[in-house]
N, C-alpha and C positions, 0 to 999 in steps of 0.2 A: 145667413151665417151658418145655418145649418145644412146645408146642401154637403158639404164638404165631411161631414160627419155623418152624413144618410149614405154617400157613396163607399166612405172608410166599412162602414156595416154592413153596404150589402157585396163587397168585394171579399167581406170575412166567410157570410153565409155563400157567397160562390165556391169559395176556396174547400170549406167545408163538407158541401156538395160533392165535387169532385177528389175522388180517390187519387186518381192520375196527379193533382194540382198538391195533394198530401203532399204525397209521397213524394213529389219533386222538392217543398216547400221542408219538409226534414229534412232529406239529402243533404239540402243547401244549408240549412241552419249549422248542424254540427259536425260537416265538411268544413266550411267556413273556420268554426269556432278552432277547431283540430289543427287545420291548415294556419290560420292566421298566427297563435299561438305558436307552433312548431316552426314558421318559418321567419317569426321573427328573432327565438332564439338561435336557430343558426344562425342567421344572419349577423346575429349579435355574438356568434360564436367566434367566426371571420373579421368580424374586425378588430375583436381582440387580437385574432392570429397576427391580423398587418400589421399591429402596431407590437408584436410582440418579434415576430420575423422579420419588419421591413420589407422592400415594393420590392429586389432581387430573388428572395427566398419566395415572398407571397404569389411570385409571379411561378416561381419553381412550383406548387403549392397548387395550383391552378391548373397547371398542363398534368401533371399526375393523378387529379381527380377527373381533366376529362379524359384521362389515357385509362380508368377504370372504366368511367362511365363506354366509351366507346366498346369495351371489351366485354360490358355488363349483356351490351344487344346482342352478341354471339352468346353469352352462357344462359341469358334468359330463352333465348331461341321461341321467343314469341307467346309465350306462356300465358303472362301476365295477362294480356288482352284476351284471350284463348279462354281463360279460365273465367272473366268477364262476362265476354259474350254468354258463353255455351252454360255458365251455368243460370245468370241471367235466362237464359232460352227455355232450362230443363226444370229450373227449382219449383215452377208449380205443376207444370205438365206432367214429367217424369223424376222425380226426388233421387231416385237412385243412378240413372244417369245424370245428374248433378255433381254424386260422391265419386260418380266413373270421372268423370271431367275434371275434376281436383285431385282423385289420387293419380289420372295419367299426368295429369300438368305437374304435380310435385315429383313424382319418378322422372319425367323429363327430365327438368330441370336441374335433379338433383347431380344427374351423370352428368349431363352438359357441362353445369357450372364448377364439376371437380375436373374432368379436362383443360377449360380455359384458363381456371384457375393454376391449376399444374403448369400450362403454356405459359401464363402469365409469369410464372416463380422464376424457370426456367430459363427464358429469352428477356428476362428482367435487364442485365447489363448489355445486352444488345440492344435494345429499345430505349435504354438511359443513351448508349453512347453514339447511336446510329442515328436514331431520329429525335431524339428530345436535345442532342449536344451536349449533356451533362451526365457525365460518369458515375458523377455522385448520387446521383438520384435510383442506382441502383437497388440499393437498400428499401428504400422507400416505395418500389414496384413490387419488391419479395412480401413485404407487410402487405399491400396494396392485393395481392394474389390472394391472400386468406379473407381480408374486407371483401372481394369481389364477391368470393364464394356465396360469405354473407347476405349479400346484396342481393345475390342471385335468390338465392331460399327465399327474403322478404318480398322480391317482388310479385311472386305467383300468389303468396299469403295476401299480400294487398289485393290482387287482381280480384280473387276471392271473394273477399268480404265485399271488395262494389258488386260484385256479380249477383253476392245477395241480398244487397242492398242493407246490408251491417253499417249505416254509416255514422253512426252514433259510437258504436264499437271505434270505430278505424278512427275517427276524430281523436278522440280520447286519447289511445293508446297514440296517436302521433305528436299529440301535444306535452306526454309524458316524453317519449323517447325525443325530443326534442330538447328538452329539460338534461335527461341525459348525454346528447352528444353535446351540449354547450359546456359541460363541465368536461367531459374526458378530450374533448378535441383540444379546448384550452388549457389543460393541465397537460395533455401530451406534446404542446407544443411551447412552454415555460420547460417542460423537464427536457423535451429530445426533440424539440426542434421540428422541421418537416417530418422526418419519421416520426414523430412522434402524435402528429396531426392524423395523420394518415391510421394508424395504431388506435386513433380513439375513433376514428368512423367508425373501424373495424370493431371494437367494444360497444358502439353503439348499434350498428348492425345486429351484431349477437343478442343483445335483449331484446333488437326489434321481434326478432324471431320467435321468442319465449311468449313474449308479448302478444303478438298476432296468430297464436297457435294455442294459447288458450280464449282467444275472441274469436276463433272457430267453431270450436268443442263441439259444441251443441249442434250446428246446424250439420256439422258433418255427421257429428252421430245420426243426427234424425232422419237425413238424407240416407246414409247407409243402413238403414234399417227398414226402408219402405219394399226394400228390396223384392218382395215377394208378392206384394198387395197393387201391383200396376203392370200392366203387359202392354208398354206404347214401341214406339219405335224405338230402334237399341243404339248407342251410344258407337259409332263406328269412328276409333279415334285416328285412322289412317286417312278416313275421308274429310277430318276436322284440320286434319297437319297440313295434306296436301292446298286443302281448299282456302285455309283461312290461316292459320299459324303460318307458312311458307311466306307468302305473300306479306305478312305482317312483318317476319324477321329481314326477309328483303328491304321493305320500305325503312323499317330503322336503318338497316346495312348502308345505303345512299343517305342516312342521316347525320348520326354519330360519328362513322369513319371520314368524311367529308368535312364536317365541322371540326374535329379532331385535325384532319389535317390540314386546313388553312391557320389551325390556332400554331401548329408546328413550323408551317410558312412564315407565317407573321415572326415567331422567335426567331428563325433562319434568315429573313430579310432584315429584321432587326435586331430584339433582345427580349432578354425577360421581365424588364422594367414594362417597354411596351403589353407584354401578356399582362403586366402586374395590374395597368390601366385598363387594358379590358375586360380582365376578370371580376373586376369592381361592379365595370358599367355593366357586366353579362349579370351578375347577380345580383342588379338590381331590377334589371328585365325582368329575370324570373320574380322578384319579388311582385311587382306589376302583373305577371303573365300566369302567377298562379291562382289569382282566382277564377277568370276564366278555366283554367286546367281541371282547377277543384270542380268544376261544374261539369265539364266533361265526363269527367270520372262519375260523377252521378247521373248523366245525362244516357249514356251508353248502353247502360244495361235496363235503363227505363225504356231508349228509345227501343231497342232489341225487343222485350217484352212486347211493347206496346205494337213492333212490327208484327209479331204473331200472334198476339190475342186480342186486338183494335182494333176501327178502323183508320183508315189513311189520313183522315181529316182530322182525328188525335195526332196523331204522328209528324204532318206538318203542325199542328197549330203550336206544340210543345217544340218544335224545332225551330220554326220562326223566334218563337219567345227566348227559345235559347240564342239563336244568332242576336238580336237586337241588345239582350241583357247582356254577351261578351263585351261587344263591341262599347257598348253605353261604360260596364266598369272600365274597363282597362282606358276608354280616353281620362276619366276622372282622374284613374290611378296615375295615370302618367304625365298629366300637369300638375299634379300635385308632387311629385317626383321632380318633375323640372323644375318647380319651382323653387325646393329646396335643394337642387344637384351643389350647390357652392358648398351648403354649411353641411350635407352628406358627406361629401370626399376631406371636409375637414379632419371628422371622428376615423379613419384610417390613418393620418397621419402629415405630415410634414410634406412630404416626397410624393402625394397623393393632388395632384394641382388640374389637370387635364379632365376636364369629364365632357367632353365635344363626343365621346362615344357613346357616353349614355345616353346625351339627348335625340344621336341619329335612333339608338334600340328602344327610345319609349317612340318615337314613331311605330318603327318595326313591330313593336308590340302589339299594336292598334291591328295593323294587317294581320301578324300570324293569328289573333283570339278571336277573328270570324273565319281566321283560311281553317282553325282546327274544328270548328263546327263543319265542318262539306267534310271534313275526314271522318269526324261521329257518324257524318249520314254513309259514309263506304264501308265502316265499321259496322254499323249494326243492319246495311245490306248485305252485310258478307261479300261484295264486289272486292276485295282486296288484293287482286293480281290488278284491277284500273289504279288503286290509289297506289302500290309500289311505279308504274310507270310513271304516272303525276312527280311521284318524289324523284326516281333518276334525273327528271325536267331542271328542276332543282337544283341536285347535285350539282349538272353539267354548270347551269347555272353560275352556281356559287363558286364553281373553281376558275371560271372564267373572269368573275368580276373582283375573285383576289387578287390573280393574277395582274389585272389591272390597278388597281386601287395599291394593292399593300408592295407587287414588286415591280410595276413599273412608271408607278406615281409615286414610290414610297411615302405615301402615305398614315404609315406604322398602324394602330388600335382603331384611329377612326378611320383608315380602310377598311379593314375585316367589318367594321360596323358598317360602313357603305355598304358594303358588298352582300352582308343580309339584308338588311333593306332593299336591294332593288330584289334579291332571288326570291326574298318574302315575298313580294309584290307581282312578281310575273309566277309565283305557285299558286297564289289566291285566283289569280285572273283565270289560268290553266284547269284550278281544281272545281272551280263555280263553276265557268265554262260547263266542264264533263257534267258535273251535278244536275245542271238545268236539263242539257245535251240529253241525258240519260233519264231525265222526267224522273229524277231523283227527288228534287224541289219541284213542289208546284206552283206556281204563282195565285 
């Protein structure tokens, strides 16, 4: 009877032993805790909205947060991950090329995201009337233009903090600003409706930024100020954009704009009710698919380190444990998801009866949360002009198999969900493939 208490003890003193096994084992803890917290109150944000909007509007509601989110990959222009990596790379080597890699990634970003943002204000009624069909939604693109901004600034500030493995910082503050968009999304959507939704991202965005810019402070200062006391190699940020940022904003490019526009398909072959259904099922995927994510994010900038200061038999052994642990939550998570998918689409409302699409994306789940582990491994080889090709594969992919499913089977919501699941499935097969191919993974 005591065996089972001998091994609990001596898997503590391993754990304790190992730095590498810390350091992953915090990550996770107050990722998790941050994560879990933040994205239940969204969650619980949204289904206020449907039942305060109904499945018409909710569906409106849907296509304008992915017409942000698609627009967000151009203004972030690859930042986020950039600033991950590289300062991951630099924060014990060279400190001061760390604060070089943060203040180019926030300059970046900063012009980028006031461009797109301006694009975005601008070509607002055109994008409402041309490819979303709804004129009205104009309004709600214009507010949508200042939230991107937003979004842009928080996401290099995130990128950051995993880079320096702040993840206790970043937990916190997401479980706070989660706290916060649950009130201002729901209060903006009681007083003004879709605009009004859209109007509290955008509020809640803004604290993020106040937020995650004093959980920097420190390491930035300390970083900028070694500045004189290390002579390593120098921070060349034309070779960092070319080699790794380029290639990074590509593979989003073949992601978001892709996804974005089979969701535009689906409204076009059908309506908004249909978007309304799988807006539902898509976020409860993500609810499912972000703990794997959350792991990523702390996986990346460990496995990065550990490529340059380790050896390789760290670096798989942390990699395997990562692929097996995706894979292991996300099945839990998603029968446990199916099992309750009736009494879920209950709490949205009335008009909320179809969830045939969530059950094909907690499949899809399953696939994408070991395909984004082989991405980790191109990510933190800096290989990132292979994984943008892998993703175009994809792309083509997925516009094929909407094509099929949603306009020549009409098929409505649980097409487009067909149609990820098989392009998941033949990207996983394509991405391992290269990864083994490439003696990326060792067996």
């Amino acid at each position: 009877m005591r065996k089972p208490v001998y091994y609990i003890d001596a898997q503590k003193k391993r754990i304790a032993r190992s730095p590498l096994a810390k350091r992953l084992i915090d990550g996770i803890s107050w990722t998790l805790v941050g994560n879990i917290i933040g994205k239940f109150l969204q969650l619980l944000a949204f289904i206020f909205v449907a039942r305060i909007l109904g499945k018409e509007a909710y569906g409106q509601v849907g296509i304008v947060r992915s017409t942000l989110m698609m627009f967000l990959i151009f203004s972030s222009a690859g930042m986020g991950i950039t600033a991950t990596r590289y300062i991951a790379r630099y924060r014990n080597s060279n400190p001061h090329n760390a604060y070089l890699v943060y203040n180019f990634t926030q300059k970046t970003v900063f012009w980028v995201g006031l461009i797109f943002s301006l694009l975005v204000f601008l070509s607002s009624s055109f994008i409402a009337e041309k490819q979303l069909n709804s004129v009205q939604l104009s309004d709600a693109l214009k507010i949508g233009a200042v939230t991107l901004f937003f979004m842009t600034l928080s996401s290099v500030q995130t990128g950051s903090l995993n880079g320096f493995e702040r993840f206790k910082k970043l937990g916190i503050n997401t479980a706070i600003n989660g706290f916060i968009q649950l009130v201002s999304v729901v209060l903006g959507a009681y007083l003004w409706g879709i605009n009004g939704v859209v109007l509290g991202l955008g509020i809640a965005s803004l604290v993020l930024i106040v937020q995650l810019h004093f959980a920097l402070r420190d390491d930035i200062h300390r970083c900028k100020n070694t500045f004189k006391s290390l002579e390593t190699e120098k921070f060349n940020a034309k070779s960092v954009f070319i080699q790794f940022s380029l290639p990074a904003i590509l593979q989003s490019l073949v992601y978001i704009p892709v996804l974005w526009w089979a969701k535009t398909y689906l409204i076009n072959q059908s309506n908004y009710s249909e978007m309304a259904i799988f807006d539902v099922a898509e976020q409860w995927y993500y609810v499912v698919l972000f703990i794997p994510t959350s792991l990523s994010s702390i996986v990346l900038p460990l496995l990065t380190n550990v490529n340059y200061s380790s050896s390789g038999n760290q670096y798989n052994k942390l990699l395997k444990f990562n692929l097996w642990l995706n894979i292991g939550i996300s099945v839990v998570a998603a029968l446990a998801v199916a099992l309750f998918a009736p009494i879920i689409y209950k709490f949205y409302g009335t008009e909320f009866t179809d969830f045939r699409p969530l059950l094909v994306l907690l499949i899809t789940v399953v696939v994408s949360a070991a395909n984004n582990v082989f991405g980790q491994v191109i990510a933190s080889k800096g290989i990132m002009w292979i994984g943008f090709m892998v993703n175009l594969l994809w792309a083509i992919w997925l516009i094929l198999f909407s094509i099929i499913f949603i306009g020549n089977m009409q098929k409505g919501a649980v097409g487009l969900a067909y149609a990820l699941l098989i392009s998941y499935l033949l990207h996983s097969i394509a991405q391992g493939f290269v990864a083994l191919r490439l003696k990326l993974v060792k067996n």
